[in-house]
C-alpha positions, 0 to 999 in steps of 0.5 A: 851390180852384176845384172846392172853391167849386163845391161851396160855391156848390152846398151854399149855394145850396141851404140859401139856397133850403131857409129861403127855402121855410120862411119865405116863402109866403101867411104870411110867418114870420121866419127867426128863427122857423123856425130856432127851430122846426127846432131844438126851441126853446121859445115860438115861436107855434103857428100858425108851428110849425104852417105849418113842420112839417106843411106846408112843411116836408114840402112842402120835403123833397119838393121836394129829393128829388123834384128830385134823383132827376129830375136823375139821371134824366135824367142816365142817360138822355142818358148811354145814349142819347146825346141831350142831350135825353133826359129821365126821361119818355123810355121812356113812364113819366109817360105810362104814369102818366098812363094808370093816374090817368086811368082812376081818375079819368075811368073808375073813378069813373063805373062806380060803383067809387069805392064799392068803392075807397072800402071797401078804402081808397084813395080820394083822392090815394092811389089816385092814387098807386096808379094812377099806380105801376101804370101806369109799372109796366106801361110799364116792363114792356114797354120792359125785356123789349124791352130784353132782347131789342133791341141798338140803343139807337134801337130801345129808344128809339122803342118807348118812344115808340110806348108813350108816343103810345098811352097818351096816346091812350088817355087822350085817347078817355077825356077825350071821354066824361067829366064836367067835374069828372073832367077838371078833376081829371086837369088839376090832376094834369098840373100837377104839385105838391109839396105832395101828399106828406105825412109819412105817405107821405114814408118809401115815398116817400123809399126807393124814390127812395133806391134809385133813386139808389143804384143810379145811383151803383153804375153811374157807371163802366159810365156813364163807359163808355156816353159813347163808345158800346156798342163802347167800353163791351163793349171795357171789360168792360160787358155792354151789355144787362145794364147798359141793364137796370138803368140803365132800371130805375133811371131807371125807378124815380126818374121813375115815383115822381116821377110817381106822388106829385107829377105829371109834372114837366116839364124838370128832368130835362132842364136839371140834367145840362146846367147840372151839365156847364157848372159842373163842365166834366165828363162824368165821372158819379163828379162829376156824380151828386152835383152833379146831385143837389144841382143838382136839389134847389135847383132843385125848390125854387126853383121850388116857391117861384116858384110859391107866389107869396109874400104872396098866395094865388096858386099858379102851376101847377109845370110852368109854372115849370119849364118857364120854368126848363128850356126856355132851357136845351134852348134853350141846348144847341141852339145850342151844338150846332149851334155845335161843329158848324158849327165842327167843320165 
């Protein structure tokens, strides 16, 4: 019974939060209306049909999926590593991503390339997204042959990081010999948004993002298995670097999509597993994938909402939001950590 109204609460929650996106915002347009306009129904005014379909609705969708895929991944990631403070951005993906915008943006576009990007078409926000997909592909490259090649867990992790602090250096020695208008554009990048996906782009972005999770789902057991460590997961029957492989390609593949569409997104993936374990009192990844999801997906929303502050024309920066959202809960987790230990003790 009570597992029934987690789930209710959880599917409530995020269809409270899915008309909320639909209906508030700069124009306000009545939940009646938006009803209507979702199933087809005749005489709703143009301009509100318009604002629902080719722009917050969309916006919406990205939200939901981008929030969920950042939930599992960060939910693998703190499943393999052990570390609860493990987050999608780990291994340098978003730092990887961030590297191939910022050469677009800060070195491609003062050595005359903007013309010949502009010819072959990928100009705008969909070089963006090009750069940005070829930059987690290159930082993924790496960290998955090391992982071939590594057996300590630690290892894997502090060589993703070493590649994350060069990327970002890389990317600061860029900054200091561009233009303003160069800056500001990759500043507005590192924001983060959900409203840079259109209807165009949502079906590439939707199944990279679907495989991504169906992959997850196919190895919540070898997961389960990871919990009590690489010792227990071989005594199970887990080839250990096989399954690190595919749980990093797959975590992989959910962060860098995320990154390269929307911009890195800041502490979902590192609250959604956390506050998924706290309702459900599980570890057990067969529950916590889906209640990740749907925890994720509420929460994308929510703060895409906070962040178009309703009846201005206000737009906060979504980190900031997420960060307001995620950062008690890291919090949070520190605390209690050091609690069960101290206890422990």
């Amino acid at each position: 019974m009570i597992r029934s109204l987690r789930w209710s609460a959880l599917l409530l929650a995020l269809a409270a939060v899915f008309f909320l996106e639909l209906s508030l915002g700069s124009v306000t347009v009545p939940l009646r209306s938006v009803f209507a306009i979702l199933s087809g129904g005749p005489g709703e005014s143009e301009p509100y049909r318009q604002i629902i379909l080719l722009f917050r609705l969309p916006r919406a969708v990205t939200a939901m999926i981008a929030g969920a895929a950042l939930g599992v991944s960060g939910l693998e990631m703190q499943t393999l590593f052990r570390n609860p403070l493990a987050d999608p951005y780990i291994l340098g993906v978003s730092s990887g991503a961030s590297l191939g915008v910022a050469l677009v943006v800060m070195v491609t576009q003062g050595f005359g390339w903007s013309l010949i990007m502009a010819q072959v078409g990928i100009m705008g926000s969909t070089a963006l997204v090009v750069a940005a997909i070829a930059g987690s592909l290159l930082v993924l490259g790496v960290v998955l042959s090391f992982a071939q090649k590594v057996e300590s867990n630690v290892t894997l992790l502090l060589i993703g990081l070493m590649f994350g602090y060069i990327a970002s250096s890389l990317v600061s020695i860029m900054m200091q010999f561009s233009l303003e208008h160069q800056m500001q554009r990759y500043v507005s990048w590192t924001f983060g948004s959900f409203g840079s996906v259109t209807w165009r782009q949502m079906g590439t972005f939707a199944s990279a993002l679907a495989v991504g999770m169906l992959l997850a789902w196919l190895l919540a057991k070898p997961l389960n298995a990871f919990l009590l460590g690489d010792g227990y997961a071989r005594s199970m029957g887990v080839n250990v670097r096989r399954m690190r492989f595919w749980i990093i390609a797959g975590s992989a593949v959910l962060a860098g999509t995320v990154t390269a569409y929307c911009g890195p997104i800041a502490f979902l993936g590192i609250a959604v597993p956390h506050l998924c374990r706290l309702l459900h009192k599980t570890s057990d990844h067969r529950t916590l994938l889906p209640a990740v999801m749907l925890m994720g997906a509420t929460l994308g929303l929510l703060s895409d909402r906070i962040a178009q502050v309703p009846g201005s024309q206000i737009a906060l920066p979504l980190n900031a939001v997420t960060s307001l959202v995620g950062a008690p809960v890291v919090v949070a987790v520190i605390l209690r950590r050091r609690h069960v230990m101290e206890a422990a003790a």
